[in-house]
VEXGUMI-241881 format. One record per residue (C-alpha): z, y, x; residue number from 1. Coordinates in steps of 0.001 Angstrom, whole numbers, plus 500000, padded with zeros to 6 digits. Last residue first. Layout:
// VEXGUMI-241881
        Z        Y        X    nr
        Z        Y        X   NUM
...
// end
This chain:
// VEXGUMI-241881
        Z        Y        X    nr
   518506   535192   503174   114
   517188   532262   504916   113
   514405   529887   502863   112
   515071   526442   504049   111
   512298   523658   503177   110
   512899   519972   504119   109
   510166   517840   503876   108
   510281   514670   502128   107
   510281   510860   502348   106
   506603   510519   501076   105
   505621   508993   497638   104
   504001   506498   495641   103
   503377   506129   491875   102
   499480   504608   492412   101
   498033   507179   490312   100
   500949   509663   490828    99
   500139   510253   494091    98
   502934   512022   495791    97
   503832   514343   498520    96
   507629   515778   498102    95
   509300   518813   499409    94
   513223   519281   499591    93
   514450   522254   498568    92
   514140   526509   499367    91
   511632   528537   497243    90
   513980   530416   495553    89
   515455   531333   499380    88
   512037   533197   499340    87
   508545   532655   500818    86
   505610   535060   500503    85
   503323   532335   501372    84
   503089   528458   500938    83
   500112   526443   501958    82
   500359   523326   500725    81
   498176   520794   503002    80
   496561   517354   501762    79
   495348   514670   504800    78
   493563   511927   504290    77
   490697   513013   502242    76
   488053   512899   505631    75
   487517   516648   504925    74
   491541   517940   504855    73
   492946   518966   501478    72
   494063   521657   499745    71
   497486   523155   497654    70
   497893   526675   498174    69
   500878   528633   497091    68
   501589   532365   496342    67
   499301   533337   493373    66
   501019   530816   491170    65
   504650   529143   492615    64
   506836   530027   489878    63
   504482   529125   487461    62
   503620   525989   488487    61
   499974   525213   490091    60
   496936   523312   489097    59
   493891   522739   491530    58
   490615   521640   490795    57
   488724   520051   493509    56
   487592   517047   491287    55
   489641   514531   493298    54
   492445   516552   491707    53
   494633   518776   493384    52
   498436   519481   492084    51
   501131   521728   492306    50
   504886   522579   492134    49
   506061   519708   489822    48
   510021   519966   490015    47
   512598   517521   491353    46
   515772   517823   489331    45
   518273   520349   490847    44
   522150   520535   492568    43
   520301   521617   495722    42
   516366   521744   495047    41
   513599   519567   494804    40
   509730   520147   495748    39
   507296   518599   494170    38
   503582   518370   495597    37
   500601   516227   494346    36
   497480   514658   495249    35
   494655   513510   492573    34
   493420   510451   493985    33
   489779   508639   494998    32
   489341   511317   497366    31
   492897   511729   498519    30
   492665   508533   499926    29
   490014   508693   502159    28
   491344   507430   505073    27
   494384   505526   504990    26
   497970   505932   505889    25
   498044   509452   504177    24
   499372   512288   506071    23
   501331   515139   504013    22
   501357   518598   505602    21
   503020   521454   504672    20
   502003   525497   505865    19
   504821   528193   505755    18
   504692   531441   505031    17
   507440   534421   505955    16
   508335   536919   503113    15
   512253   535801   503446    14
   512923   534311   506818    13
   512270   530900   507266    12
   513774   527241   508035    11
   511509   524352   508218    10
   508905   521978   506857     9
   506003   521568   508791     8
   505626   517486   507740     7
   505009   514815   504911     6
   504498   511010   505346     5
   502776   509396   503166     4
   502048   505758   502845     3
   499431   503686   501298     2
   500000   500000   500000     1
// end
C-alpha cells in the first residue's frame, strides 16, 4: 500500500510562509487520486484545509482561502501546500491524505509564534 510522508513543517513568525511537502511511495499517485491536507490543532478535531483533484481543481476551507496553495509535483508523487501570511491560527499538526484509498502521513508539525 502507498505511504506518505509529510515534511517543512516548523516554527514561524506571524506573516511568514511556509511550504509542506508530502512524498508518496509511488510514482504517480497523485494522478489517479485527489490529494488532501488537514491540519489539527491543540485541544481540536482535525480539520479539512484543502484538496486537489486529479482534475487540477483545487478546493480550499474558508479560513485558509486566498492564503494557501495546494499543488502537485509533475511525476504526481509529490503534493506541496503552500501556506502564506501565517498566524498562530494557523498553528497544528498537518496531515497528507488520500481519501480514496483512506491512508495517511504521520504529520507535520506547524508552530505559528506570537
Amino acid at each position: 500500500q502507498v505511504q506518505l510522508v509529510e515534511s517543512g513543517g516548523g516554527l514561524v513568525q506571524p506573516g511568514e510562509s511556509l511550504r509542506l511537502s508530502c512524498a508518496a511511495s509511488s510514482r504517480n499517485t497523485f494522478f489517479f487520486n485527489d490529494v488532501a491536507w488537514y491540519r489539527q490543532a491543540p485541544g481540536k478535531e482535525r480539520a479539512w484545509v484543502a484538496t486537489h483533484s486529479v482534475n487540477r481543481e483545487r478546493s480550499y476551507a474558508d479560513s485558509v482561502k486566498g492564503r494557501f496553495r495546494i499543488d502537485r509535483d509533475d511525476h504526481g508523487n509529490t503534493a506541496y501546500l503552500d501556506m502564506n501570511n501565517l498566524s498562530t491560527e494557523d498553528t497544528g499538526t498537518y496531515y497528507c491524505n488520500l481519501s480514496q484509498l483512506g491512508v495517511w502521513g504521520q504529520g507535520t508539525q506547524v508552530t505559528g509564534s506570537s
